[in-house]
Backbone bond lengths (Angstrom), bond angles and torsions (degrees), N, CA, C in turn:
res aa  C-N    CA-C-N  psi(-1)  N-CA   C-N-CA  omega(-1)  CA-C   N-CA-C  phi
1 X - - - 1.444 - - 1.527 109.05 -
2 X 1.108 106.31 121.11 1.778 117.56 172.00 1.487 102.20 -68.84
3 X 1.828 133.61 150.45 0.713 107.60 158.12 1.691 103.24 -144.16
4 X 1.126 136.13 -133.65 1.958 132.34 154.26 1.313 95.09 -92.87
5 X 1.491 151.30 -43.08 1.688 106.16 -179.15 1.752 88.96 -104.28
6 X 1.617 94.05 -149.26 1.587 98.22 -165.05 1.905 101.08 -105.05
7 X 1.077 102.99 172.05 1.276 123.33 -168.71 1.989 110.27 -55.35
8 X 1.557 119.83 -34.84 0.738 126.49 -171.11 1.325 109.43 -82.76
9 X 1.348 133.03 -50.65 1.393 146.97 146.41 1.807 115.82 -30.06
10 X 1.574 102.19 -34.34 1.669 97.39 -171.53 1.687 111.48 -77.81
11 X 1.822 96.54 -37.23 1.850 107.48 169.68 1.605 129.97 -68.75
12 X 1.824 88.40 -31.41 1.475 85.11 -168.86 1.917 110.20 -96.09
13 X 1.482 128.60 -7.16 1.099 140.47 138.07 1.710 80.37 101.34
14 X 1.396 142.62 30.88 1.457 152.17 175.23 1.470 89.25 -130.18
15 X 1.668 114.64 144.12 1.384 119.58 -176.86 1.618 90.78 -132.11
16 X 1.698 85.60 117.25 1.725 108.40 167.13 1.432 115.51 -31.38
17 X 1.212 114.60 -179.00 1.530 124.49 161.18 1.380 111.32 -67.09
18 X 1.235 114.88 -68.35 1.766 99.49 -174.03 1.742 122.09 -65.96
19 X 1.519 108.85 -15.18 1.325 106.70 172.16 1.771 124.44 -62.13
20 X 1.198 74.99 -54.89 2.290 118.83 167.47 1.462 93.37 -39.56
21 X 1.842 128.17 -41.68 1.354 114.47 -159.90 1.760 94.76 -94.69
22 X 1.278 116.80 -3.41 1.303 103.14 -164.70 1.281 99.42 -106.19
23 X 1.528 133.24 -26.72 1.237 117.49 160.28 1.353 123.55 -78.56
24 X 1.085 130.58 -17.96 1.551 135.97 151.68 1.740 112.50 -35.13
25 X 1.091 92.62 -49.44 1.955 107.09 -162.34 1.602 85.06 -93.26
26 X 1.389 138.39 -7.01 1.527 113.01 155.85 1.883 101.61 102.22
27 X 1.491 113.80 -14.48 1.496 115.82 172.43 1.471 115.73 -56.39
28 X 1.609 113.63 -28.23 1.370 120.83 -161.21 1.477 106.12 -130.58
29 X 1.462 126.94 132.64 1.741 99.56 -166.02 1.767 91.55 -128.10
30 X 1.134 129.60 -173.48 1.533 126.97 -179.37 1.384 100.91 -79.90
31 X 0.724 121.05 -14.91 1.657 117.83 -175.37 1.859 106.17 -79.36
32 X 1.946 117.90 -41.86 1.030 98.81 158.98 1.437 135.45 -62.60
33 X 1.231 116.41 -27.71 1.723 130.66 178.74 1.394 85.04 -59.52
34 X 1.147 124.46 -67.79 1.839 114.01 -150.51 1.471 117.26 -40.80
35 X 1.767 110.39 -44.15 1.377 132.95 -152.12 1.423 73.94 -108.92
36 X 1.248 175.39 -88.80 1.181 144.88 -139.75 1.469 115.71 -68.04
37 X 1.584 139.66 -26.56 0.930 142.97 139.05 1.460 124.06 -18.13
38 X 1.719 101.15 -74.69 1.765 118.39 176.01 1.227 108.62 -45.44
39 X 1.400 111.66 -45.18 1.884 113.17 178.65 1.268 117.59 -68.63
40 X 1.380 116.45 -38.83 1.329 103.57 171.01 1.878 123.28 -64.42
41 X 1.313 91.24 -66.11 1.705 81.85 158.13 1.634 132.72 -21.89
42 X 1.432 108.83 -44.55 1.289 114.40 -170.54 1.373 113.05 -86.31
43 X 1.376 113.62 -10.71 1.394 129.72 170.70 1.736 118.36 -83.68
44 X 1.582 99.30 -3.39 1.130 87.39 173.31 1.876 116.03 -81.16
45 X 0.979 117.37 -30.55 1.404 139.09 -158.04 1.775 89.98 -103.82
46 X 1.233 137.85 -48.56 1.534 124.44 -164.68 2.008 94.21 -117.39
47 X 1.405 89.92 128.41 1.819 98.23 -172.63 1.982 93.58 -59.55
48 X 1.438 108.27 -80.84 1.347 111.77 -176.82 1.169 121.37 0.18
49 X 1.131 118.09 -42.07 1.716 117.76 174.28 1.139 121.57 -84.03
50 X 1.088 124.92 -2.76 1.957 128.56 160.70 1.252 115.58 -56.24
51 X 1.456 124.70 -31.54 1.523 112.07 -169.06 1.220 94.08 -116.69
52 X 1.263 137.02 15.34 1.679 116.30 171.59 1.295 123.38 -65.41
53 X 1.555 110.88 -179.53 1.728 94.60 171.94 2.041 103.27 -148.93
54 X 1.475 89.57 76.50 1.455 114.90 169.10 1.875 103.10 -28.75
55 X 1.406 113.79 119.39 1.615 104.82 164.54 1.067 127.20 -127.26
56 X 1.447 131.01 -6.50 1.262 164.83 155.17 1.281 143.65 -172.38
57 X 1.403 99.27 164.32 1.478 99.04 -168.75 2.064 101.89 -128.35
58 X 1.163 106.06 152.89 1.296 102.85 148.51 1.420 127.10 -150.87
59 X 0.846 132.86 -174.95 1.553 128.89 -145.85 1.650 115.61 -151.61
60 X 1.277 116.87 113.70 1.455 111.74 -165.53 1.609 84.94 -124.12
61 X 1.739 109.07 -176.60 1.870 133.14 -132.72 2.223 59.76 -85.35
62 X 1.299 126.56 -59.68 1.925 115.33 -149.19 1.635 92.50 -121.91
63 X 1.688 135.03 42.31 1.360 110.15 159.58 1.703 90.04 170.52
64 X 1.542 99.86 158.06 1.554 113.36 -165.17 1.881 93.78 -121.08
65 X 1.552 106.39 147.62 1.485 92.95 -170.51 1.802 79.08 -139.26
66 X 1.693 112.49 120.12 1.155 103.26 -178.36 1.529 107.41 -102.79
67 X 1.351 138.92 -174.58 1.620 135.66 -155.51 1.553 97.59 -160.73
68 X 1.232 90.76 73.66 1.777 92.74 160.76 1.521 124.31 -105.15
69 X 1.416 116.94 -165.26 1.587 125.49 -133.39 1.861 86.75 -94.38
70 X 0.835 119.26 153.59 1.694 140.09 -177.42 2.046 96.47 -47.08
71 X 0.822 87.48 114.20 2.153 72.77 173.11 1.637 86.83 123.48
72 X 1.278 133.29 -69.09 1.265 147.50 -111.72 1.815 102.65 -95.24
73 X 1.056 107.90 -30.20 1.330 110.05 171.61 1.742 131.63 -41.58
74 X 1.194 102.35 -51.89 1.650 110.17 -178.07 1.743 98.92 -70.55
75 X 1.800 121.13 -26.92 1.400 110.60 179.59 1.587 108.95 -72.39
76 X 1.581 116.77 -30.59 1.802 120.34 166.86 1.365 110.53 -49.92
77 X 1.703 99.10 -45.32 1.944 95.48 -163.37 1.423 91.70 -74.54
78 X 1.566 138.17 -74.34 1.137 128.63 -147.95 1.626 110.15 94.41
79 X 1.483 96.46 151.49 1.546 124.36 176.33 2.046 89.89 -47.19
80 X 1.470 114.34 112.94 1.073 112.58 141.00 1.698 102.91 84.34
81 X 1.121 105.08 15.08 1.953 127.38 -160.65 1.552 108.92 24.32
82 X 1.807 96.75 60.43 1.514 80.63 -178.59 2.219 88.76 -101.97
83 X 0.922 97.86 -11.85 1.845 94.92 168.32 1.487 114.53 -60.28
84 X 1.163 142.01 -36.77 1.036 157.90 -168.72 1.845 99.70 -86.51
85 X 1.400 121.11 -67.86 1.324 132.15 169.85 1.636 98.80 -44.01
86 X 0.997 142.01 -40.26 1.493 128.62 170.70 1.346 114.78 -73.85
87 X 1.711 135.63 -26.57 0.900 125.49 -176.88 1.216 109.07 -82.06
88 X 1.267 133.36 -36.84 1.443 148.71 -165.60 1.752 92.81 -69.31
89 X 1.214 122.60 -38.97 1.594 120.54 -168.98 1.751 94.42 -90.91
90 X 1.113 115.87 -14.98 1.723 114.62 158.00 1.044 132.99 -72.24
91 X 1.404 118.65 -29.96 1.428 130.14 152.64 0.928 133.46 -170.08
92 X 1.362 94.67 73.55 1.811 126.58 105.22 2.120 94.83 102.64
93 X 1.266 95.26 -2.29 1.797 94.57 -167.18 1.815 105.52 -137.70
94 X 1.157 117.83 149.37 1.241 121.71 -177.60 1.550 102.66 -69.40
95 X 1.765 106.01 139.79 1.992 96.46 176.27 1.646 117.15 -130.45
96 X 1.135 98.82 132.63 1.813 94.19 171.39 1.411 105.55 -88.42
97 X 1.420 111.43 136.12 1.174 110.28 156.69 1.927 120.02 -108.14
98 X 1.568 95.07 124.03 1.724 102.19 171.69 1.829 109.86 -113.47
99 X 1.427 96.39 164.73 1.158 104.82 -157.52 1.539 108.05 -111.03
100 X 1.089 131.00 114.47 1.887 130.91 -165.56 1.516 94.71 -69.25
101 X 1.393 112.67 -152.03 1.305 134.69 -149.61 1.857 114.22 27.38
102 X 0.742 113.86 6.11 1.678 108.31 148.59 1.208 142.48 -81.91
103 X 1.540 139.85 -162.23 1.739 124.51 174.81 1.765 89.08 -93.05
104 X 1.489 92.44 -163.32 1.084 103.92 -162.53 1.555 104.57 -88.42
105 X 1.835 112.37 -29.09 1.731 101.10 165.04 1.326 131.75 -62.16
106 X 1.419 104.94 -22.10 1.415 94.10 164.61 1.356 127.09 -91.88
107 X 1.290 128.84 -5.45 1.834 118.08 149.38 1.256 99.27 -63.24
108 X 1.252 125.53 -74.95 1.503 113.81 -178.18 1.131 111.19 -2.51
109 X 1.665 111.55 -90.13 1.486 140.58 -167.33 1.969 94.22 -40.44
110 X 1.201 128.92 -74.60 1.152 128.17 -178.13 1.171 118.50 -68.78
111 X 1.223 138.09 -11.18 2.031 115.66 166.32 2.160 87.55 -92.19
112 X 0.818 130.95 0.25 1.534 125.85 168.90 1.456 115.53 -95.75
113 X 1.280 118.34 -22.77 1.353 118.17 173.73 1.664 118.39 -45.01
114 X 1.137 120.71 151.83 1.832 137.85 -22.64 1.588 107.79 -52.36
115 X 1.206 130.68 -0.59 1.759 123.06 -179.75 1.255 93.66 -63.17
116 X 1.782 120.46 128.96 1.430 116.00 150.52 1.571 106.73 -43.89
117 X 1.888 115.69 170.85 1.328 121.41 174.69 1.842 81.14 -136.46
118 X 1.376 107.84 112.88 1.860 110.11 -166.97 1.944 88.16 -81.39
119 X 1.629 113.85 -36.83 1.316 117.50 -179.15 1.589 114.94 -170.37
120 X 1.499 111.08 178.26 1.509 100.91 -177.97 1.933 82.09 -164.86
121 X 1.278 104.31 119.47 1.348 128.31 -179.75 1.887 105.59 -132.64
122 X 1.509 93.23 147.25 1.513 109.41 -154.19 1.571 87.53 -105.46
123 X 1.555 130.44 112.45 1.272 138.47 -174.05 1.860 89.45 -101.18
124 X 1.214 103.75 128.84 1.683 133.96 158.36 1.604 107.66 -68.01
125 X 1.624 103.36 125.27 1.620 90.59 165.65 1.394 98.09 -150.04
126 X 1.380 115.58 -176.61 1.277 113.26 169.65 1.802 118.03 -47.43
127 X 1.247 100.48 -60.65 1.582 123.69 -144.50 1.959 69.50 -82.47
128 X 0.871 168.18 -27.01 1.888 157.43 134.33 1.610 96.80 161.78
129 X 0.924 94.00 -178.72 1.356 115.52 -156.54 2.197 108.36 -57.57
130 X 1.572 112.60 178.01 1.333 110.45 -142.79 1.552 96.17 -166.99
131 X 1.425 120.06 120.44 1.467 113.16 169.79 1.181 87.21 -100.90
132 X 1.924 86.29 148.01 1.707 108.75 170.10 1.382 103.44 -117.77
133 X 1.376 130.46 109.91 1.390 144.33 169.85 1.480 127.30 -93.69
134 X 1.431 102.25 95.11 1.544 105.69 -163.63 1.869 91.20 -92.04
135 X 1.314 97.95 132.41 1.878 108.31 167.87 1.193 95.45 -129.31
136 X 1.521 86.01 175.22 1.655 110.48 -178.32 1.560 104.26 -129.28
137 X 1.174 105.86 170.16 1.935 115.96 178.38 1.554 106.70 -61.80
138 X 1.190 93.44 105.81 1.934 89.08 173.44 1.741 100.47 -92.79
139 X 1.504 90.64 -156.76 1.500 108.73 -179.26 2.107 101.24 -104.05
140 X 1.175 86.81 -159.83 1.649 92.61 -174.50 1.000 145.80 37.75
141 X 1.811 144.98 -154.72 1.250 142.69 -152.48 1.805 100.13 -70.74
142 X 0.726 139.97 135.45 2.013 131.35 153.62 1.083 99.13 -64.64
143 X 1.335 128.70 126.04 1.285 147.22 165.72 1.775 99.23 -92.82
144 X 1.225 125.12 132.71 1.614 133.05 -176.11 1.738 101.94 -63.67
145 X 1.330 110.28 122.38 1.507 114.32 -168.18 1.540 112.46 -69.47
146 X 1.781 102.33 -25.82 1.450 97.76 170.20 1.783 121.03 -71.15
147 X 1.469 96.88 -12.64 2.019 83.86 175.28 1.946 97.60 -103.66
148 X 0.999 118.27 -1.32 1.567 101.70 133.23 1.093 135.93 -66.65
149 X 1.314 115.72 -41.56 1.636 107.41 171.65 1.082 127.74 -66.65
150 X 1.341 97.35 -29.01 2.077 104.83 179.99 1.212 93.01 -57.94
151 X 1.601 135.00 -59.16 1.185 124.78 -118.64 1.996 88.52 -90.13
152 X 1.308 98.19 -28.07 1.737 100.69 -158.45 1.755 96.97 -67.40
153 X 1.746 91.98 -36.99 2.017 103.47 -179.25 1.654 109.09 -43.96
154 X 1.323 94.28 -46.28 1.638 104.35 -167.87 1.503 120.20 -75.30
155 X 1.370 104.69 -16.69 1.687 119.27 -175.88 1.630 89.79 -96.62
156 X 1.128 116.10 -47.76 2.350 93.94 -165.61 1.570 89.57 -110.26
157 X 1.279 131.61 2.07 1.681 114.35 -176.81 1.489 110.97 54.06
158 X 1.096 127.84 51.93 1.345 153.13 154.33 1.290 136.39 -129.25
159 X 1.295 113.04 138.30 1.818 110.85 -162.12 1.874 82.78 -80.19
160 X 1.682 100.78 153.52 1.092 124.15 -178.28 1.747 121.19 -119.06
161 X 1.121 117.78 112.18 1.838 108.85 166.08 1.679 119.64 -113.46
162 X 1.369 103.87 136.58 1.483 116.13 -161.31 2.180 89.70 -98.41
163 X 1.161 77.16 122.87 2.057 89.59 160.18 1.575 132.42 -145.96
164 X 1.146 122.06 92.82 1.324 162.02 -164.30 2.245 97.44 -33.41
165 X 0.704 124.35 70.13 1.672 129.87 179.16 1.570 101.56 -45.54
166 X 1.375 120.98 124.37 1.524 138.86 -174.63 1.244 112.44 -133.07
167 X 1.372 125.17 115.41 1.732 135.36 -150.13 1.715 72.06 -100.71
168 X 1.884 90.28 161.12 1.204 96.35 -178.63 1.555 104.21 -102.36
């Protein structure tokens, strides 16, 4: 399992020097340690999770949205999302998992799923730049729009506004 620090640091729960420098410098935050931890654990008991490649995590006030490698997603969810249902009862918060190497509409589009994403345009302002995320009424749970925003703020470092698209 790939994860943000190294393998020796993830078992022995002490972070090396170069790990130590990367959460210092803000590349690596406790929230990835936690969820690369939980995964490893959970990898002891379910194979699928040996070859993933965990790359972040972030962490809002009611849900954790982790960001792994293109492929790797259906090995997080599991047959029937009961892999995912164990991690989520590991800690302690409901989690989406999205998958990197795409642009940025498609994280969007996938940590919002089932919400359609109708568009997402980058508004110029004084105070700097601003995603505008127009959705529509999906199906399923409401996820709180403010720990979408945290989470999307924290992934592109841009303030975010959510606006709801209504066909006439």
């Amino acid at each position: 399992m790939k994860a943000p620090i190294c393998g020796v640091c993830l078992k022995s729960g002490i972070l090396c020097r170069t790990c130590l420098e990367k959460f210092e410098s803000g590349r690596v935050t406790e929230t990835d340690i936690k969820v690369a931890r939980a995964l490893l654990r959970l990898s002891g008991s379910i194979k699928s999770l040996r070859d993933i490649d965990m790359q972040r995590a972030f962490e809002s006030d009611s849900m954790l949205a982790i960001v792994c490698a293109r492929g790797d997603a259906a090995r997080i969810i599991g047959k029937s999302g009961l892999t995912v249902k164990k991690l989520e009862k590991e800690l302690g918060k409901p989690v989406r998992i999205v998958e990197s190497g795409g642009d940025m509409r498609a994280f969007i589009t996938d940590l919002l799923h089932p919400v359609p994403v109708h568009g997402i345009n980058v508004v110029y302002r004084p105070q700097g730049e601003v995603l505008r995320v127009l959705t529509g009424k999906g199906p399923g749970p409401r996820v709180p729009v403010d720990d979408m925003r945290s989470i999307i703020m924290r992934m592109f470092r841009k303030d975010v506004e959510f606006s709801v698209f209504r066909s006439a």
